[in-house]
DOKE-995374 format. One line per 8 residues: number of its first residue (from 1); their letters; for each residue x, y, z negated of C-alpha. Coordinates in steps of 0.2 Angstrom, whole numbers, plus 2048, in hexadecimal, padded with zeros to 3 digits. Each point is the difference from the previous one (the first is absolute). Layout:
NUM	A	X:Y:Z | ...
REM end
This chain:
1	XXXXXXXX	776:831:82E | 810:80C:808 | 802:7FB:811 | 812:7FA:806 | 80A:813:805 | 7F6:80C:7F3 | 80A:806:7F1 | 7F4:804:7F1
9	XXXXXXXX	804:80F:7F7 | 80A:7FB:7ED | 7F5:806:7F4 | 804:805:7EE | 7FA:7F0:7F9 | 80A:7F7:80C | 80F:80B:7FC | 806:7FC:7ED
17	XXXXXXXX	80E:809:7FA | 80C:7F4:7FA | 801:808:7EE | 7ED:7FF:7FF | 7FC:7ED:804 | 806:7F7:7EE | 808:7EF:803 | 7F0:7F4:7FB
25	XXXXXXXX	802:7EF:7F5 | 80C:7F5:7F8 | 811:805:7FB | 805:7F2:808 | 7F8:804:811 | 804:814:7FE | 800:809:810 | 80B:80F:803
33	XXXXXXXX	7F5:811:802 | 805:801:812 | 7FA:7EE:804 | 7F0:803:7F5 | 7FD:810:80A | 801:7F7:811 | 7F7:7F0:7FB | 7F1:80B:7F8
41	XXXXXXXX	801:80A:814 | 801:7ED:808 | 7F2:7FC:7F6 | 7F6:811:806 | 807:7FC:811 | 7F8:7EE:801 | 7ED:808:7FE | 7F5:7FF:810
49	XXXXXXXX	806:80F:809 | 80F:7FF:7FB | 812:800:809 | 803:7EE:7F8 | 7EF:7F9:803 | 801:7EC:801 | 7F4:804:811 | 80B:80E:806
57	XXXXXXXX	810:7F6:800 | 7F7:7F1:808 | 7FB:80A:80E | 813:806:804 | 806:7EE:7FE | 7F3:7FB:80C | 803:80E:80F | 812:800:7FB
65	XXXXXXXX	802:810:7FC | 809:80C:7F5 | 7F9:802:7ED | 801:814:802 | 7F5:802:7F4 | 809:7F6:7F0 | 811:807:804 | 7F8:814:803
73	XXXXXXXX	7FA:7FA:7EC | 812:7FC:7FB | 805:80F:80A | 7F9:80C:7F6 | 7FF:7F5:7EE | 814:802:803 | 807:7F1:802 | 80E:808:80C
81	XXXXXXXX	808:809:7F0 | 804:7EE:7FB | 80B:7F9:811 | 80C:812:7FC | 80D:7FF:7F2 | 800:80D:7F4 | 80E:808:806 | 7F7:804:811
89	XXXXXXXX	7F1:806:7F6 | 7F5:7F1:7FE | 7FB:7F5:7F4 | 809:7F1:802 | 80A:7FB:7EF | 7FD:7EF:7FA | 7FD:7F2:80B | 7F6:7F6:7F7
97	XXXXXXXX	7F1:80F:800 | 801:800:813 | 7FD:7ED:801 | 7F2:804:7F4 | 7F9:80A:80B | 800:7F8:810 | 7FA:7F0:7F8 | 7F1:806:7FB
105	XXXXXXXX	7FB:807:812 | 806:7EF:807 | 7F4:7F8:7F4 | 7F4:80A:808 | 805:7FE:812 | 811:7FA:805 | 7FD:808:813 | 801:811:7F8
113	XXXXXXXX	80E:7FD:7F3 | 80B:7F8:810 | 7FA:810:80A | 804:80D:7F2 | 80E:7F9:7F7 | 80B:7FD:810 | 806:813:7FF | 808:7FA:7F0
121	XXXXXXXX	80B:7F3:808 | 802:80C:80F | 806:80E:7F6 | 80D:7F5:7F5 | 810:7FF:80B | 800:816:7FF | 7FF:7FE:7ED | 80D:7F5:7FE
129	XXXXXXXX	80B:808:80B | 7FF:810:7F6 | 801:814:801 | 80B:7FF:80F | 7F1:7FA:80D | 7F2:805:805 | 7F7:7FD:7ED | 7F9:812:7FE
137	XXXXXXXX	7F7:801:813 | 7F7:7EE:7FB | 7FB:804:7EE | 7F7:810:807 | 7F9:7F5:80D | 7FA:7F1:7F7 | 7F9:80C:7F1 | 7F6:808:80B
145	XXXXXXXX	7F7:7EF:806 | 80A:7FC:811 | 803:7EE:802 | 811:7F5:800 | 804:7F2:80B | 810:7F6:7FD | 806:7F9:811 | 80A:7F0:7FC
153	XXXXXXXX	7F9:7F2:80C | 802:7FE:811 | 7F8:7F3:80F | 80C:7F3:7FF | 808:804:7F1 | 7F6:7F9:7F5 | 808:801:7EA | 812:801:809
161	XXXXXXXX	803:813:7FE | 813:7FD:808 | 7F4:7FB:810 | 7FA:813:802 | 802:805:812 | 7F8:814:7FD | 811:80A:803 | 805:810:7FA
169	XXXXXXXX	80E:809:808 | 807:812:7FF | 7FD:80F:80D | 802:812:7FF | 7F3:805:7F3 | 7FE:7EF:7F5 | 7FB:7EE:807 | 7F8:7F8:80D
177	XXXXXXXX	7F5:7EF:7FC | 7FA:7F1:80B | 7F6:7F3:7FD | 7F1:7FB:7F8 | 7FA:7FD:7EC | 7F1:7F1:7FE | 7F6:7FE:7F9 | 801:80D:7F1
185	XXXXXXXX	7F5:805:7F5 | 7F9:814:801 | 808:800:813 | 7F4:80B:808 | 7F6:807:7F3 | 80E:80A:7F8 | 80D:80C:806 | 810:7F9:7F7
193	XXXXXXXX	80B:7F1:801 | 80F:7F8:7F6 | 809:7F8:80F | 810:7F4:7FF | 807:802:810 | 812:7F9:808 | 80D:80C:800 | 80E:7F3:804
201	XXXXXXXX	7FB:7F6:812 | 809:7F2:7F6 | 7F3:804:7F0 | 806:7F5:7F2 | 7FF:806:7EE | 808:810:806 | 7F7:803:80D | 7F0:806:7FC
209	XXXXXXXX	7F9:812:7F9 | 7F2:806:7F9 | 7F3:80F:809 | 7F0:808:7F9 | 7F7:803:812 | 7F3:80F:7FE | 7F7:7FD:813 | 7FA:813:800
217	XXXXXXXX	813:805:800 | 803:7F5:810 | 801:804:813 | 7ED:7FC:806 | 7FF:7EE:806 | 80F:7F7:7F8 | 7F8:7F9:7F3 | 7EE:7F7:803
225	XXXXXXXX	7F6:7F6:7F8 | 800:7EE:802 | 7F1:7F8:7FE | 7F4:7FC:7F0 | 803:7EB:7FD | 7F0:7F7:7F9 | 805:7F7:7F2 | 7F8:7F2:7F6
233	XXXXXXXX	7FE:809:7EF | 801:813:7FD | 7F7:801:812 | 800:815:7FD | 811:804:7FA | 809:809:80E | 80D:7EE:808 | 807:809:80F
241	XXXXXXXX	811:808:805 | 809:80C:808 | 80A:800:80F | 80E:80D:803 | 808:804:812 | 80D:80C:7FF | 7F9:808:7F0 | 80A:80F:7FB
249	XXXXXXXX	802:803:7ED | 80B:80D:7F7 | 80E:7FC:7F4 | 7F7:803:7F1 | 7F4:7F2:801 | 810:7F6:7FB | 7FC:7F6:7F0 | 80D:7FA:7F7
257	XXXXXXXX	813:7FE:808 | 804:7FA:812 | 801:7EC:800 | 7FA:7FF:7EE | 7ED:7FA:806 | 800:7F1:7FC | 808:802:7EF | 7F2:810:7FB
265	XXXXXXXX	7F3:7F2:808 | 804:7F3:7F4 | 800:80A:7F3 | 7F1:807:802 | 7F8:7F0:801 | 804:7FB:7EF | 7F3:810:7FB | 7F3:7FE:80B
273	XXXXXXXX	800:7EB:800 | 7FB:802:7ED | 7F2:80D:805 | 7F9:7F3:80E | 7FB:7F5:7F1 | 7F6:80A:7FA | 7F4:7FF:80F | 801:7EC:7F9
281	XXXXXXXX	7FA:804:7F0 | 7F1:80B:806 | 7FB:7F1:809 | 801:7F5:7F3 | 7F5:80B:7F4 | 7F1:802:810 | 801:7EE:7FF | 800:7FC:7ED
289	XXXXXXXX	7F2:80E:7FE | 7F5:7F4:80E | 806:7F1:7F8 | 7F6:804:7F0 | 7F3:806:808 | 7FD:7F0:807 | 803:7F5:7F2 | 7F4:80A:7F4
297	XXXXXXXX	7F2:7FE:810 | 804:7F0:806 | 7F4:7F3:7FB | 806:7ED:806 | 7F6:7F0:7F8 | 7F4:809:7F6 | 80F:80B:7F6 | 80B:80D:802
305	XXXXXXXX	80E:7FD:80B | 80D:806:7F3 | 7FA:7F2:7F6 | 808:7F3:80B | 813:7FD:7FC | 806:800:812 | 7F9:811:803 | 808:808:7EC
313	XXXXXXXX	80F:7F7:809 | 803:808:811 | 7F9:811:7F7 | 80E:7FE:7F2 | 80D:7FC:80D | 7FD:80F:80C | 800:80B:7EF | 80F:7F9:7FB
321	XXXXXXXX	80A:803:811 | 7F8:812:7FF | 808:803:7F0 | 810:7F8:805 | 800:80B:80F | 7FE:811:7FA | 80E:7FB:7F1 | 80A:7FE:80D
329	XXXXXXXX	7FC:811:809 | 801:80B:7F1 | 813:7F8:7FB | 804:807:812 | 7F9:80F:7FF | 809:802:7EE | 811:7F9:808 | 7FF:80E:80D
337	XXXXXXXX	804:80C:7F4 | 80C:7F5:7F2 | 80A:7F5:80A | 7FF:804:813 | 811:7FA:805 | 7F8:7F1:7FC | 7EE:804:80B | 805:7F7:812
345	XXXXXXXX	7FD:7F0:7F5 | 7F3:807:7F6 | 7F5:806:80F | 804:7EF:809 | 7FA:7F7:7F4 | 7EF:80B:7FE | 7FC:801:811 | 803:7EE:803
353	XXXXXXXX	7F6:7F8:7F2 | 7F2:80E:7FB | 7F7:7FF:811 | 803:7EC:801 | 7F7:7FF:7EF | 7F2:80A:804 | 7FF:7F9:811 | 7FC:7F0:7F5
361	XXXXXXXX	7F5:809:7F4 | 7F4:804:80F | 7FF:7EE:806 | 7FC:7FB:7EF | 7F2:80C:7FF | 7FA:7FD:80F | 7FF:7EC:7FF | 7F4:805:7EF
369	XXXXXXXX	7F5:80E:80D | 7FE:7F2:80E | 7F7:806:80E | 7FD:812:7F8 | 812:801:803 | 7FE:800:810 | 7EF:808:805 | 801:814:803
377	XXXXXXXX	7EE:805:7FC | 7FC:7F7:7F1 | 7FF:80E:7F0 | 80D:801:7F5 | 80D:7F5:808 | 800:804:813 | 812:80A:7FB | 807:7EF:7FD
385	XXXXXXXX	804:7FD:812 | 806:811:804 | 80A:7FF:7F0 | 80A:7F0:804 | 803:802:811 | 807:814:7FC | 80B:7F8:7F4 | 807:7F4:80C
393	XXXXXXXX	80D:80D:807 | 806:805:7EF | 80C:7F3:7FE | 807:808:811 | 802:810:7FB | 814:806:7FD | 807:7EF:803 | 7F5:7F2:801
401	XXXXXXXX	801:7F3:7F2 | 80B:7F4:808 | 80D:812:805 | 7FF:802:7EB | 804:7F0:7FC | 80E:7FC:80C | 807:810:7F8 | 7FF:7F9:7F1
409	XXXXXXXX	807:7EF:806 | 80E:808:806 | 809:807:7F0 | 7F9:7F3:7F4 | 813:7F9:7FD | 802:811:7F8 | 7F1:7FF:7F6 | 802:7EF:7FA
417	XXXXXXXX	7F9:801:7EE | 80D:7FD:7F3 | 80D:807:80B | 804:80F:7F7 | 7FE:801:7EC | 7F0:807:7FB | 7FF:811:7F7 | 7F4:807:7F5
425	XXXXXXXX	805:813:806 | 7F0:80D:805 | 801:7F8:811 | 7F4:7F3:7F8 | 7ED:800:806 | 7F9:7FF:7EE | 808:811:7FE | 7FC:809:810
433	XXXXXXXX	7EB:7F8:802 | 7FC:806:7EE | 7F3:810:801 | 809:80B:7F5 | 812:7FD:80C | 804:811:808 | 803:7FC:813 | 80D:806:809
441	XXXXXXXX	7FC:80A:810 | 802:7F7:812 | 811:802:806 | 800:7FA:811 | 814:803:7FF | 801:7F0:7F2 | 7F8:7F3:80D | 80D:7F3:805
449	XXXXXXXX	7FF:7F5:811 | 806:7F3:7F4 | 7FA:7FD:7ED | 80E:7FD:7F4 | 7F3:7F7:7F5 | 7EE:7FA:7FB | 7FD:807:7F0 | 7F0:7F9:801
457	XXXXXXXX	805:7EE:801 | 810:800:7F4 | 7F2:808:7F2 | 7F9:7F0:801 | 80C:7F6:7F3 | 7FA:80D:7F3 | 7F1:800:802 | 7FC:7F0:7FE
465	XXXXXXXX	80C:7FF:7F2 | 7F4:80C:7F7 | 7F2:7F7:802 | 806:7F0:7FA | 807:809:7F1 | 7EC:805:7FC | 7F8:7F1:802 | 80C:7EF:808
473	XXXXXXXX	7F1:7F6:803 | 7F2:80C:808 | 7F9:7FE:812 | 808:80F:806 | 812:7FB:7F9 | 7FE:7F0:806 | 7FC:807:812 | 80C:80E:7FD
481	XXXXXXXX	80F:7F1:7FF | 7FB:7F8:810 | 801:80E:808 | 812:804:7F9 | 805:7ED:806 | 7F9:803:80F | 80A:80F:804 | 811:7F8:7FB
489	XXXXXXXX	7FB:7F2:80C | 800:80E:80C | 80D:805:7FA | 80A:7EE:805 | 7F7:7FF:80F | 803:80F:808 | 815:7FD:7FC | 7FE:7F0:80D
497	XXXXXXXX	7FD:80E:80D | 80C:7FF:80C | 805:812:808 | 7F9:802:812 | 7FC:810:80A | 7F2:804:80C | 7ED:7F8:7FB | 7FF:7FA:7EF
505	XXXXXXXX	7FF:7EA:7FE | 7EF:7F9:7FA | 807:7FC:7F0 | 804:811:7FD | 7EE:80A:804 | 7FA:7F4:7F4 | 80B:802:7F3 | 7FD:814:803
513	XXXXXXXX	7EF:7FB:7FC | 802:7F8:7F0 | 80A:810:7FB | 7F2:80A:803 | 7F3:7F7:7F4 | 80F:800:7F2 | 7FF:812:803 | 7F0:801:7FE
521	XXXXXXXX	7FF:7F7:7F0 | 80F:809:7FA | 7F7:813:802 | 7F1:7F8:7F8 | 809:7FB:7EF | 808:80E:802 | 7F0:80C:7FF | 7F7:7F5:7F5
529	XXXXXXXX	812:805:7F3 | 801:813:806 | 7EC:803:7FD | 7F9:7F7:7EF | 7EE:807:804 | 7FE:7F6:80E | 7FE:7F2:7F4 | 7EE:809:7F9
537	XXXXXXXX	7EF:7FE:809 | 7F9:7EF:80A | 810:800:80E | 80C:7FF:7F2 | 7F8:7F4:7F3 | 80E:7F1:7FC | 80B:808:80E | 7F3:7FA:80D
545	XXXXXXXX	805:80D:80C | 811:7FB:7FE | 7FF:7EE:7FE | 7F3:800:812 | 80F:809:808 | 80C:7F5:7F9 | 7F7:7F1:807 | 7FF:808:810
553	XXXXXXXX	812:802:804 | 804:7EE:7FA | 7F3:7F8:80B | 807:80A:80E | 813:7F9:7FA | 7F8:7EF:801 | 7FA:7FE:7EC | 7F2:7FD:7F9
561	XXXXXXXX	7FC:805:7F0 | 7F7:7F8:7F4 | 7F4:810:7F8 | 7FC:807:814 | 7EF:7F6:801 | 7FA:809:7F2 | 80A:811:802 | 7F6:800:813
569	XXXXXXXX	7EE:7FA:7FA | 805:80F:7F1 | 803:80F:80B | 7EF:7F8:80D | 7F4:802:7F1 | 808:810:7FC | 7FE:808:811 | 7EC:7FC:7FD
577	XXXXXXXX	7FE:804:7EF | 809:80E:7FC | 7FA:80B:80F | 805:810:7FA | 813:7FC:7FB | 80C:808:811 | 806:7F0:808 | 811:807:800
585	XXXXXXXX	80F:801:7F3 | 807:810:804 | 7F0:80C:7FF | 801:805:815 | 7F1:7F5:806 | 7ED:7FD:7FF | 7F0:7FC:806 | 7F5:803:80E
593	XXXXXXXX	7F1:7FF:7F5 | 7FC:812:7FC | 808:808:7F1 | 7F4:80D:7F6 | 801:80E:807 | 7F5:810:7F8 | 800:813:809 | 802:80E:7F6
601	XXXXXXXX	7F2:80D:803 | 80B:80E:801 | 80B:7FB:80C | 7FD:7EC:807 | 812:7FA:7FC | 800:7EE:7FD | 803:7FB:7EE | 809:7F1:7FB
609	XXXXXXX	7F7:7F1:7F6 | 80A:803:7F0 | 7F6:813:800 | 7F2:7F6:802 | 801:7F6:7F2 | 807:810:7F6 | 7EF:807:806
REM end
């Protein structure tokens, strides 16, 4: 095994071009090149030896220390190219292809997708602000591996970020900044920071800007290091902070325009809350990939434990909320591009239900593991712990759950369902989630603080309609129209709101979360109608993927649906039976278990199963 601190030289077998790695498997689980590539190097990667061998990151979760090796791997694969637009010179075009990516290292290790991905989320406010910043300085910066921090939080500021106390104020050659940033991701072991700072002693919504710190350009002890926090879950990520005195920084580290912070922050929120699910959905396909592990060795009264109908249950549940859950992130990730004015109630939504439903997946699987769940050496499954307790923090990252949903709360008299008439314009998610749908490219210039719209809730009407006019009487019509009356009860419920400033009522972070499930089941009606080949192969026999996500969302609304016992005990016995189908809709996860992998003589680059079997 590596020991913790020593970077392993990439090898050519470890280094796919993304051209060369052919996505493997069913249409219907199809991988994009450049996700193929990286999952056939995360699979190299995962040998003994490698940079993400199980044992090697053990160790650094046990001492506490930084996964140098994994993110040196990442380094030099290229993942960098994809946190810089390509107008800076990178690779970062659709959204829904970065999500990809970092899900499938998160499935691997969500220590090192947290760790590597923050320069993403540190790097957004300097896109979104555009040409006029300091864009150019960090895209040479990031492409050539340098780490991003984004600092946002403060000691006693807690999700609040008109509580920021850091204060900027102007002298001869730029600004001068005070206070501290904690705890933030990246801190100490980069050399760049997106800082909100107060411009305005008063603050307010005008009275905040945006800096991108580079330390090395600053007077020698101004800006120090606060120190490394241990943390519950993701024990090596680098938690600390940074603390500037006096700290001298020259005009050009401006992002953005004076007093238009918090405005570019917000913004750039709704981008990077939708990428944080993404680290969900990794999650959930490490525990899926363990779950029918177990099931296919568990032996409990003399049988199989997959033979018991509890166990197919709680299996068909988590699969369920996993397949729910990443519908949900890829209609984000689609919405970035095709209807962001409407994004800051997109992205609240995500963020607030992806991580709350995988957060549930994981108890699920981990009643069915029992003390395995728990026990760090046992083979095979002592991940488990590390994996629930890493995903723990998740739901915290870029507003917590309840800072989504009380954002939500708050402008649900605007969204009320069956306020405005439904259209059936281009707007619709039928349209824009179908495969063959050119998307438009991120223009951070269309996001809005406030969403006109939810085109993904008023689609809802139609859909259903067009699915009672193929079959009236089916399962999945039938749950389709409780699911329409349930959002017109919403619809009546939220019009008793009475107006009130400050922290949203009970009542109304409630009714924000019935929204969110009606969402959910919305964007799944709508994919099943915008991709017909979904409905091929064992997920998508008699709808049962739609029909088990379906079934989900009106239990969480408080219905229970006649077909779910069967739907659950269904999509169980799949999991064990059919154990080479992806466990995944949307062709961006898999498996743990090891894929086949042969080495060509002349030059040891991996080859992908469908060669195999060509071969």
């Amino acid at each position: 095994m590596t020991e913790p601190g020593r970077v392993p030289k990439p090898t050519a077998s470890a280094m796919p071009h993304p051209a060369a790695v052919e996505p493997p498997g069913h249409p219907a689980a199809t991988l994009s090149p450049t996700v193929a590539a990286l999952e056939a190097c995360l699979q190299e990667w995962s040998r003994e030896g490698g940079p993400f061998d199980p044992e090697l990151l053990a160790a650094h979760e046990e001492l506490e220390t930084f996964p140098v090796e994994a993110c040196a791997a990442l380094d030099a694969w290229g993942l960098p190219e994809f946190y810089v637009p390509v107008r800076y010179g990178g690779r970062q075009e659709r959204l829904e292809e970065f999500i990809a990516l970092l899900r499938r290292i998160a499935s691997r290790d969500l220590t090192v997708a947290v760790a590597h991905g923050k320069t993403f989320l540190g790097g957004v406010c300097v896109w979104a602000a555009g040409e006029d910043g300091p864009a150019g300085f960090l895209a040479q910066q990031v492409l050539a591996g340098e780490p991003v921090a984004w600092g946002l939080t403060e000691p006693d500021g807690g999700s609040d970020l008109l509580a920021g106390a850091l204060t900027a104020t102007r002298c001869d050659s730029g600004w001068r900044l005070t206070g501290r940033k904690w705890p933030v991701n990246n801190a100490t072991r980069g050399n760049l920071m997106c800082v909100l700072a107060r411009t305005e002693p008063g603050g307010g919504a005008r009275g905040f800007t945006t800096f991108l710190i580079d330390k090395r350009a600053t007077p020698a002890d101004t800006v120090l290091p606060l120190p490394k926090l241990p943390t519950h879950g993701i024990r090596g990520a680098d938690i600390s902070g940074l603390e500037f005195v006096e700290a001298r920084v020259p005009a050009h580290a401006l992002v953005g325009n004076v007093g238009g912070g918090v405005e570019l922050v917000l913004k750039s929120l709704q981008l990077t809350r939708i990428v944080c699910v993404s680290l969900s959905l990794g999650a959930g396909d490490h525990a899926l990939g363990l779950l029918r592990r177990f099931l296919g060795e568990r032996r409990l009264y003399s049988r199989g434990l997959a033979h018991l109908p509890h166990a197919r249950d709680v299996a068909g549940r988590a699969v369920a909320r996993q397949f729910l859950a990443e519908i949900v992130a890829h209609t984000a990730a689609r919405a970035a591009h095709q209807i962001p004015e409407q994004l800051s109630v997109v992205s609240a939504v995500a963020k607030a239900f992806v991580p709350s439903l995988v957060q549930g997946q994981l108890r699920l699987v981990g009643d069915l593991l029992g003390a395995r769940g728990f026990l760090t050496e046992v083979e095979g499954y002592g991940s488990f712990a590390k994996l629930e307790r890493d995903h723990q923090v998740v739901p915290l990252f870029d507003g917590s759950t309840w800072v989504n949903r009380a954002g939500l709360a708050a402008v649900l008299p605007a969204l009320r369902p069956g306020r405005r008439p439904v259209t059936s314009d281009a707007t619709s998610p039928a349209h824009w989630l179908r495969e063959d749908h050119p998307l438009d490219p991120l223009d951070a210039d269309r996001l809005r603080l406030m969403a006109p719209r939810d085109a993904v809730l008023g689609a809802l009407p139609g859909l259903v309609a067009e699915l009672a006019a193929q079959d009236e009487e089916s399962p999945t019509t039938v749950m389709g129209h409780a699911l329409l009356a349930a959002c017109e009860q919403l619809g009546r419920d939220i019009g008793t709101l009475r107006p009130a400033g400050g922290v949203p009522s009970t009542a109304a972070m409630r009714l924000a979360e019935r929204y969110e499930w009606i969402f959910a089941g919305a964007a799944a009606l709508a994919l099943h109608r915008a991709r017909p080949h979904l409905r091929d192969g064992p997920w998508g026999r008699d709808d049962l993927w739609l029909r088990s996500c379906l079934a989900l969302a009106l239990e969480g609304l408080g219905v229970e649906p006649a077909d779910a016992t069967r739907v659950y005990d269904e999509l169980g016995t799949l999991l064990v039976t059919a154990p080479d189908t992806p466990m995944t809709l949307l062709g961006t996860a898999g498996t743990h278990a090891p894929v086949a992998l042969r080495e060509d003589p002349s030059d040891g680059v991996p080859v992908s199963a469908r060669e195999v079997e060509a071969a």
